[in-house]
N, C-alpha and C positions, 0 to 999 in steps of 0.2 A: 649447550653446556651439558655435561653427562653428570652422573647421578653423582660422581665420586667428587666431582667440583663442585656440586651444592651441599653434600655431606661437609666437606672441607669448608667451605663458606658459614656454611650453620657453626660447626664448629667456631669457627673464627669469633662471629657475633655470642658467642655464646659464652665464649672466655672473656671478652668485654664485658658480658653482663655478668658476670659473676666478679668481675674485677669492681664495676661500680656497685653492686650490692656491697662488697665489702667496704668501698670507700664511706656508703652511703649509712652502712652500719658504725659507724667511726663517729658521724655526724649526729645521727637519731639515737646513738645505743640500741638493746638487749629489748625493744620492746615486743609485744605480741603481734603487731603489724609487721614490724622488722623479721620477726621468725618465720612468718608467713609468705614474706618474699624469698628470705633462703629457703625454705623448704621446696616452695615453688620452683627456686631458681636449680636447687639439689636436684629434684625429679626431672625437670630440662635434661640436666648432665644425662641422668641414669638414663631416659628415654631415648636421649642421642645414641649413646655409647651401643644400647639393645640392636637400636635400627642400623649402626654399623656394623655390628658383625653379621645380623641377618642378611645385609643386602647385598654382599660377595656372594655368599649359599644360594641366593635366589638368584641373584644375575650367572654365576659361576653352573648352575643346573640346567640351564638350557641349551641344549645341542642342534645344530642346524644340521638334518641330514639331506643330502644331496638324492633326489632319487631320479634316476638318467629312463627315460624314456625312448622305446628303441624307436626307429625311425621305418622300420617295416611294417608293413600294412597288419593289423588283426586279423587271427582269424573268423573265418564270418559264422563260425557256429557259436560264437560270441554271444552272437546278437539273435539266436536264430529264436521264436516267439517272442522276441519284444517286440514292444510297440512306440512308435515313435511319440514321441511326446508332444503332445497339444493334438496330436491328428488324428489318435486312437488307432484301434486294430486296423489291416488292411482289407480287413475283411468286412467291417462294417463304415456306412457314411458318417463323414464328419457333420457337428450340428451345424 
């Protein structure tokens, strides 16, 4: 599933819940529990809506670049004092 099918999903569940908070405020009234859950359920929205538009800018910002390696040998002055790794200098015994 990619990100934009669970944004969409959230979304989805989250219009339900804001559909049965209202039905549920119709039933309970104006009370302070009741405000509690709209407020709750308000910052849902507003925290969804945030994490939508940032998450194009961050998916949208990353660039895959290709970087082609040539297929010809290096040259050997490359390498020329290193020391091969794990085996140390050529000049001294390994432990």
């Amino acid at each position: 599933m990619s990100i934009q099918d669970d944004l969409t999903s959230v979304q989805r569940r989250l219009d339900d819940l804001m559909r049965c908070v209202a039905r549920l405020r119709e039933h309970t009234g104006d009370s302070l529990d009741m405000r509690r859950v709209r407020t709750d359920a308000d910052h849902l929205r507003e925290s969804l809506s945030l994490l939508q538009a940032a998450v194009p800018a961050a998916a949208g910002g990353r660039t895959v670049e290709m970087v082609t390696v040539p297929d010809a040998p290096y040259d050997r002055g490359l390498w020329a004092d290193a020391e091969d790794e794990g085996l140390g200098s050529p000049y001294r015994h390994a432990p």
